[in-house]
C-alpha positions as CSV (number, residue, x, y, z in Angstrom):
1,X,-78.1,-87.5,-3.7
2,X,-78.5,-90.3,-1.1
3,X,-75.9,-92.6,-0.6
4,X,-76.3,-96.6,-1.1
5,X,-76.2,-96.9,2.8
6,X,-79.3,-94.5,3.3
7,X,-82.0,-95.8,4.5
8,X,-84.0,-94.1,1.1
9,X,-81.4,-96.5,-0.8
10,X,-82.5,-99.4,1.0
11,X,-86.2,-97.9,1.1
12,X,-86.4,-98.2,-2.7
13,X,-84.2,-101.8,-3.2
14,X,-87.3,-103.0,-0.8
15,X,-89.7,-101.5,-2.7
16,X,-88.7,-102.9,-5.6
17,X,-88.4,-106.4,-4.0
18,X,-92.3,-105.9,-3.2
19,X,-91.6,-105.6,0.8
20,X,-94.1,-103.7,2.3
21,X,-92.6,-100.4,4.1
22,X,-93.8,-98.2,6.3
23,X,-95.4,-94.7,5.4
24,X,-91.5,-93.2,6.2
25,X,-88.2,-94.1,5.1
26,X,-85.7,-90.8,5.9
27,X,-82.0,-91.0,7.3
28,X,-81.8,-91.5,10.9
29,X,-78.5,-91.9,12.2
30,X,-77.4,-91.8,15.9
31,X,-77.6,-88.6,16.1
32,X,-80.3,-87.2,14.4
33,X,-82.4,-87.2,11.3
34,X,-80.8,-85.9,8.4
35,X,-82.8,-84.3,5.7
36,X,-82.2,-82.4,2.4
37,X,-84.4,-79.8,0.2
38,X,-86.0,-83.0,-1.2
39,X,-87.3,-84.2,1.7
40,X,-90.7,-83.5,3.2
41,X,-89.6,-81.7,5.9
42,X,-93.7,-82.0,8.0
43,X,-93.6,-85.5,7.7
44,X,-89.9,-85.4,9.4
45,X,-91.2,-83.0,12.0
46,X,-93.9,-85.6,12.9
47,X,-91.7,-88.7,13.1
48,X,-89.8,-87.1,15.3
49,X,-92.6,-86.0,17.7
50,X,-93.3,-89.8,18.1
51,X,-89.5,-90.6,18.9
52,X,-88.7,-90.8,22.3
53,X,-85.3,-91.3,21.6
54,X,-84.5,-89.2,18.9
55,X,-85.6,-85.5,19.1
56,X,-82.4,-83.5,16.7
57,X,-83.0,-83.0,12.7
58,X,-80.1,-81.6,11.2
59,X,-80.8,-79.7,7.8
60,X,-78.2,-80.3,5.2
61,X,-76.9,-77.2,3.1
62,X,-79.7,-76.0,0.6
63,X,-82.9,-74.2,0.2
64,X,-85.8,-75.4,1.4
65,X,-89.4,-74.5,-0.5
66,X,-92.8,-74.9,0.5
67,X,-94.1,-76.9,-2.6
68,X,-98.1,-76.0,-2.1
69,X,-99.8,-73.0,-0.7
70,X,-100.4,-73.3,3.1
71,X,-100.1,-71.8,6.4
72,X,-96.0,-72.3,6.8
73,X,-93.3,-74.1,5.3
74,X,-92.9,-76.0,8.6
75,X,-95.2,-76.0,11.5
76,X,-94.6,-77.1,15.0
77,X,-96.7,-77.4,18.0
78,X,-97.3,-79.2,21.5
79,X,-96.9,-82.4,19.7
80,X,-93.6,-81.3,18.7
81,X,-92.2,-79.6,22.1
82,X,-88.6,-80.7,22.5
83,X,-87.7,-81.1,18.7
84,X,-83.9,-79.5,18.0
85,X,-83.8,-78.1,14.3
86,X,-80.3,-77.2,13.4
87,X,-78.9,-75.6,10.1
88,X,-75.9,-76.9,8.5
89,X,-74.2,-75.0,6.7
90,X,-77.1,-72.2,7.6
91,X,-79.6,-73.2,5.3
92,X,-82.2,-71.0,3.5
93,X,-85.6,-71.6,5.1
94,X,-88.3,-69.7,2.4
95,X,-91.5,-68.6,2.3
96,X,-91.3,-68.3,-1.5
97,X,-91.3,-70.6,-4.3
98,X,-91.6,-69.3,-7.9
99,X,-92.9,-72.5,-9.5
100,X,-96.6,-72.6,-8.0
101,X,-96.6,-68.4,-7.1
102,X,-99.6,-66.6,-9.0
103,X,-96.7,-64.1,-10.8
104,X,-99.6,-61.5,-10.7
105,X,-100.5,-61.7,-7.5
106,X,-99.2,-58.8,-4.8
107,X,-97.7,-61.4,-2.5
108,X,-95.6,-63.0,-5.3
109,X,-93.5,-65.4,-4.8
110,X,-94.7,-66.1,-1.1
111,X,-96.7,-69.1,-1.3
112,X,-96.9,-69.4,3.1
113,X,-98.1,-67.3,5.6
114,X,-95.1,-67.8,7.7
115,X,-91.5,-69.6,7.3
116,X,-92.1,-71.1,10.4
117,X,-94.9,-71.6,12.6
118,X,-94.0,-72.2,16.7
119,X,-97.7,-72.9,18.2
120,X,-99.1,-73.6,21.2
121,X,-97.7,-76.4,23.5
122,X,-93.8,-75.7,23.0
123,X,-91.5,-75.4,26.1
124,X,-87.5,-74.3,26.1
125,X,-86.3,-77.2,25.1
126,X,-87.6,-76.6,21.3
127,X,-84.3,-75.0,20.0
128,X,-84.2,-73.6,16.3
129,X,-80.6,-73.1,15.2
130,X,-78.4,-71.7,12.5
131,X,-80.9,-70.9,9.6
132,X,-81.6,-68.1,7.2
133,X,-84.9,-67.2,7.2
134,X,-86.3,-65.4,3.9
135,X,-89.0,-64.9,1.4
136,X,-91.9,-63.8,3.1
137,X,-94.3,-61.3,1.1
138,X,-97.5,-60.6,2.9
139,X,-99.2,-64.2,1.0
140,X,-102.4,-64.9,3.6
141,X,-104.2,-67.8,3.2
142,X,-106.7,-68.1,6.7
143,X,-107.3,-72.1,6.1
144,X,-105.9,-73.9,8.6
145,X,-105.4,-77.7,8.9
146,X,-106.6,-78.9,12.1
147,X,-102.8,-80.3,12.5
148,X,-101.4,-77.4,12.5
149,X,-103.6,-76.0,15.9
150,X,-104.5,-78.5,17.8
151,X,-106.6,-76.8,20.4
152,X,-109.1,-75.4,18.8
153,X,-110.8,-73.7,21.5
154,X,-107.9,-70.8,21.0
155,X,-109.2,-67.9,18.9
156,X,-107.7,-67.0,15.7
157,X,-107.6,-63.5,14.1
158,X,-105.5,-61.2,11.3
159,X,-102.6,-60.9,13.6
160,X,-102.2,-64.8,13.8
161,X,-102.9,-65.4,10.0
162,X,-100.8,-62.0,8.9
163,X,-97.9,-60.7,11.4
164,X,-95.2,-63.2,11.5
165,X,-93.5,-63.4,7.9
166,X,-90.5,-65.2,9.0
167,X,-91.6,-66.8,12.2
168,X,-95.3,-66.9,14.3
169,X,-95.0,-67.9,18.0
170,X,-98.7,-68.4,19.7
171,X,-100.4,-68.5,22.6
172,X,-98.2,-71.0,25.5
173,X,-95.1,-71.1,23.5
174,X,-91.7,-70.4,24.4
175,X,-88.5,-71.4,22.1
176,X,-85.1,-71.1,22.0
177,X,-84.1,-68.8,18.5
178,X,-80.2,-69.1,18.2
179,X,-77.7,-68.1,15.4
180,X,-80.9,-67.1,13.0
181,X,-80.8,-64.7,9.8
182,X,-84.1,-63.1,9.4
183,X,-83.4,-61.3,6.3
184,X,-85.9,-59.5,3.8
185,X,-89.5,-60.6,4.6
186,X,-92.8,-58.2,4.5
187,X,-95.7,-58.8,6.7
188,X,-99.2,-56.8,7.2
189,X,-99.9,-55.7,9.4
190,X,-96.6,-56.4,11.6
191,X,-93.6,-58.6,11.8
192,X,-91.8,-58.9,8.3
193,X,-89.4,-60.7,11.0
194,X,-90.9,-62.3,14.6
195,X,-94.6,-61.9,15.8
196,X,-95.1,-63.5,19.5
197,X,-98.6,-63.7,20.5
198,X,-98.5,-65.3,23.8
199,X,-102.2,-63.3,24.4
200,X,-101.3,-63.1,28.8
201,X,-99.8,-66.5,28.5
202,X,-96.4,-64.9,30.5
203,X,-95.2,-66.8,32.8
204,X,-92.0,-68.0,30.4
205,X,-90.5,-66.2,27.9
206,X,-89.3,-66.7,24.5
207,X,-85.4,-66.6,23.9
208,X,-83.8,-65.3,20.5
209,X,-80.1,-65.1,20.7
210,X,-76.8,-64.4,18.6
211,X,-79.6,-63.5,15.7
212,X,-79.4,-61.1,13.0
213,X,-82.9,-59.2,11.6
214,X,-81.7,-56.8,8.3
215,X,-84.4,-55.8,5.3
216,X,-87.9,-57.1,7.4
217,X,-90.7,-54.7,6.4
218,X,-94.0,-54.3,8.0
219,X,-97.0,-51.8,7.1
220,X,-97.5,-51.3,10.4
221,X,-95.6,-52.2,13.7
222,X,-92.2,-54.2,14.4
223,X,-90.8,-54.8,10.8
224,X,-88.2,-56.6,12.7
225,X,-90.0,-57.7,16.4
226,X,-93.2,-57.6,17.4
227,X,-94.5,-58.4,21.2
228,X,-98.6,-58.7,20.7
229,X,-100.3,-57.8,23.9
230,X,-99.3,-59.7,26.7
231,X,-96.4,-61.5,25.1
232,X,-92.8,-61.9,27.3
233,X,-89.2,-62.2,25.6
234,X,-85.8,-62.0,25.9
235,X,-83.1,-60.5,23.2
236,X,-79.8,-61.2,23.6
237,X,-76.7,-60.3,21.9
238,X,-78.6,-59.4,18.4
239,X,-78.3,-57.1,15.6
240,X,-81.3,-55.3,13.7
241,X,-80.4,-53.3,10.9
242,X,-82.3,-51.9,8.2
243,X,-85.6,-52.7,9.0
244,X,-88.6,-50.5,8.3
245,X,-92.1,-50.2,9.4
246,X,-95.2,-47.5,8.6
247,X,-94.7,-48.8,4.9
248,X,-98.1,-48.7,4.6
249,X,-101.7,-46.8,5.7
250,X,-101.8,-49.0,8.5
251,X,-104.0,-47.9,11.2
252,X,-103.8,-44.1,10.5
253,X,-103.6,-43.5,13.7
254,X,-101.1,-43.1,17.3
255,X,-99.5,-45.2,18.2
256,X,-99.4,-47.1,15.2
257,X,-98.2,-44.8,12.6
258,X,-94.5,-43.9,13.5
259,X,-93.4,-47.5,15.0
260,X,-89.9,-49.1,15.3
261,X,-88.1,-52.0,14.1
262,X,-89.0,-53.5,17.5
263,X,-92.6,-53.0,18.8
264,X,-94.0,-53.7,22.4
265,X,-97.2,-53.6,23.0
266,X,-99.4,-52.6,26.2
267,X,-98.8,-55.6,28.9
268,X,-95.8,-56.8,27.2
269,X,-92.5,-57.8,28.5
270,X,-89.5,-57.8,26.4
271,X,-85.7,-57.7,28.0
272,X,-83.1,-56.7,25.7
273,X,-79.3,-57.2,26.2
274,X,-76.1,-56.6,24.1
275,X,-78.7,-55.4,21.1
276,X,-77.4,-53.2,18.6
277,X,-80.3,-51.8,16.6
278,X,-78.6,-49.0,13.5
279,X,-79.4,-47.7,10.0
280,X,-83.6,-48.7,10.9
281,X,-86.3,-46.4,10.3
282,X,-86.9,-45.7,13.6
283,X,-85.4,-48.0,17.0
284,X,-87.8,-49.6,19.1
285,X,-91.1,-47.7,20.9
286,X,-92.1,-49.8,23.5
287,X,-96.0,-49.2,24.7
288,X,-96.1,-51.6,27.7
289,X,-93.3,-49.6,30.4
290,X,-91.9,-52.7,31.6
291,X,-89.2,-52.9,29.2
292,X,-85.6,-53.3,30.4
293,X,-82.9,-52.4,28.2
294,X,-79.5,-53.1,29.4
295,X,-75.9,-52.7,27.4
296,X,-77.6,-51.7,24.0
297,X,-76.4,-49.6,21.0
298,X,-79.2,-47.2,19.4
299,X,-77.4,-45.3,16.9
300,X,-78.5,-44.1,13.8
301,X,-82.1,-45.3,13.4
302,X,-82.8,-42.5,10.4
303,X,-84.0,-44.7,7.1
304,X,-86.8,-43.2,5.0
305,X,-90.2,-44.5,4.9
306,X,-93.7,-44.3,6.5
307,X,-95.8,-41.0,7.2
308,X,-94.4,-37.8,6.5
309,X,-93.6,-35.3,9.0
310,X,-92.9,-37.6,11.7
311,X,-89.8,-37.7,13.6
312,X,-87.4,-40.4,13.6
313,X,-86.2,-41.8,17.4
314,X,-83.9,-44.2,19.1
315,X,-86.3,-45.3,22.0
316,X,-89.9,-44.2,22.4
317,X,-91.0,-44.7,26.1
318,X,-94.4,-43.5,26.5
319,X,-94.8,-45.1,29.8
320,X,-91.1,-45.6,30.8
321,X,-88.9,-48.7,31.0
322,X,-85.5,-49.5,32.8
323,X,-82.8,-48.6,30.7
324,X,-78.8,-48.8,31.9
325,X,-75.2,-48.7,30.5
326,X,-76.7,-48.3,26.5
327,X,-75.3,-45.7,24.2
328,X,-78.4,-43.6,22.7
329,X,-77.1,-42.0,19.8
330,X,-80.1,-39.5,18.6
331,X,-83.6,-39.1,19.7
332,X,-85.0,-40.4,22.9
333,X,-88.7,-39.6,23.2
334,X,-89.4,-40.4,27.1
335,X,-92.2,-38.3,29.0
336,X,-91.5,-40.3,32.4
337,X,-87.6,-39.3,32.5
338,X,-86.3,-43.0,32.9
339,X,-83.2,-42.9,31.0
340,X,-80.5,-41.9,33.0
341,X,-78.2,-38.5,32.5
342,X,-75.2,-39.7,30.5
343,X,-76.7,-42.3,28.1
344,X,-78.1,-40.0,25.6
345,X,-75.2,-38.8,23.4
346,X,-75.6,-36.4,20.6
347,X,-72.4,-37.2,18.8
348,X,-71.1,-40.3,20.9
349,X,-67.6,-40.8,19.7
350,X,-66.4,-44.5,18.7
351,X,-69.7,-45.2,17.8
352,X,-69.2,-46.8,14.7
353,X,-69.9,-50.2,13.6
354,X,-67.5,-53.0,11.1
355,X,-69.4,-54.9,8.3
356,X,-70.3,-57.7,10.4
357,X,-72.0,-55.1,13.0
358,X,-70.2,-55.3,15.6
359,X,-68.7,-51.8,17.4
360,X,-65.4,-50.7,16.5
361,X,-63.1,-48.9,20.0
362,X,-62.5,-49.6,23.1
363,X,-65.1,-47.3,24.3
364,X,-67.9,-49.4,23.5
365,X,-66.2,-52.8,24.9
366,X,-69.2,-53.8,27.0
367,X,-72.4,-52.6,24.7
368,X,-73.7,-54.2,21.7
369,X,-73.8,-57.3,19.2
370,X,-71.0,-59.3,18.5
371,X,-71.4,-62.0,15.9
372,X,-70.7,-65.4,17.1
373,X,-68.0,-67.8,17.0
374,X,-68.4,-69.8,13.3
């Protein structure tokens, strides 16, 4: 409901009058625009892009819905770099919408490909914040608006149309992701949760912080993360629980049918710090060796799912990676011997976690998530 002081208020009194108004009418206050689930939240985006003095949109409590079939719900690229989206109240960013959703088709109620899509053109100082991200189910639709991609000399393939349920990052993009939930989304062939495709552009890095990932399904690779060749990030203080990839026939062969909730690719850099990753179907198998994995908790990556027959791990480190001060609590599958004596523990005690995720004992004080201040 707007107010009678909203601009939409005096928008529609104008109207009415028969002054002529311009294409846009939405609530900007000092210090940001303010929209609601009735807003159309592209149109926003672009306003802002052409702001120089206003760059924040604040999302009021709600759900937000795509309300036609398309490519994302929101879509941002270099025309965009520097836009702030913040949640509040963390509101529910979906893929799916039940009212226009083919109830008989496979991807039902998913009506995008992605929640959000982060293209190319976006420095650090595009910050998404405090959102729940849900509702993607595998819905592919490869038409793409020319506003959408501006550059259209950059090739486009099935991981850019179909990894990426929640978010897609391409090509020369590098965001901030702060205080996100990524909860139950299902992508093929990877990334129910995050695909980056940066495709060698690696000379920044995309940073997701103080973010939760639970229920993201793939059929292939990193339900929860996926790093596409060549792609740079850094994870900090995150938790990833209880997300499962392999649900499908995938590629039927190594190494893409016994993946983890996090997937690196060859050339690939991701940096992960105070990550807990528990109760997934396997950890995180990283294919590039330059991972570096610092003050993490892998402990009890065991759920069901994929082929049969194939073990479950904590890390898988083909070709190495720098690991220090984590706690591995099960199997640690690393041919180049670069996880130091000590951090594998069978039956680590005061590993256990509280509802929230966070370790519980004194032991594990400096590894781990910890949820962030409300």
């Amino acid at each position: 409901m707007k107010s009678l002081a909203s601009p939409q208020f005096l928008a529609l009194a104008l109207s009415l009058a028969g002054v002529a108004l311009p294409l846009h009418a939405y609530d900007l206050r000092p210090d940001a625009y303010y929209v609601d689930p009735s807003d159309n939240l592209q149109r926003v985006l672009d306003l802002a892009a052409t702001n120089p003095a206003q760059k924040t949109i604040k999302f009021q409590a709600g759900t937000y819905r795509p309300t036609a079939p398309g490519l994302a719900l929101m879509y941002l690229n270099r025309r965009h770099d520097g836009l702030q989206l913040i949640g509040l109240g963390r509101p529910v960013l979906t893929a799916a919408n039940t009212n226009v959703a083919n109830p008989r088709a496979p991807s039902f109620p998913a009506i995008v490909n992605h929640v959000i899509y982060l293209g190319d053109g976006l420095s650090s100082n595009t910050v998404v914040r405090h959102f729940q991200l849900t509702g993607a189910n595998h819905f592919v639709t490869n038409s793409l608006p020319e506003a959408v991609e501006p550059d259209h000399s950059l090739k486009k393939g099935r991981f850019y149309f179909g990894d990426g349920g929640a978010i897609k990052i391409y090509h020369r993009s590098y965001p901030v992701l702060r205080d996100l939930e990524i909860i139950d989304n299902y992508a093929s062939p990877c990334a129910g949760g995050i695909s980056i495709q940066h495709e060698g552009a690696t000379n920044r890095f995309v940073l997701i912080e103080d973010c939760v990932f639970r229920r993201n399904r793939a059929e292939v690779t990193g339900a929860a993360l996926d790093l596409l060749w060549g792609s740079h990030a850094r994870v900090v203080n995150c938790l990833f629980e209880g997300n499962v990839s392999n649900t499908g026939p995938g590629e039927g062969e190594n190494p893409f049918n016994n993946n983890g909730a996090i997937t690196v690719f060859p050339r690939s850099r991701l940096v992960l710090d105070r990550c807990t990753l528990t109760g997934n179907r396997n950890g995180l198998d990283d294919q590039s060796g330059l991972g570096q994995y610092t003050r993490c908790i892998f402990a009890g990556n065991r759920a069901p799912g994929g082929l049969p027959g194939l073990p479950r791990f904590e890390l898988d480190l083909p070709l190495g990676a720098s690991v220090r001060d984590c706690v591995l609590a099960g199997t640690v599958i690393d041919p180049q011997g670069s996880v130091p004596a000590g951090a594998i523990r069978p039956n680590p005690p005061g590993v256990s976690l509280d509802t929230r995720g966070a370790p519980v004992g004194s032991e594990l004080a400096e590894q781990g998530y910890r949820p962030p201040a409300p």
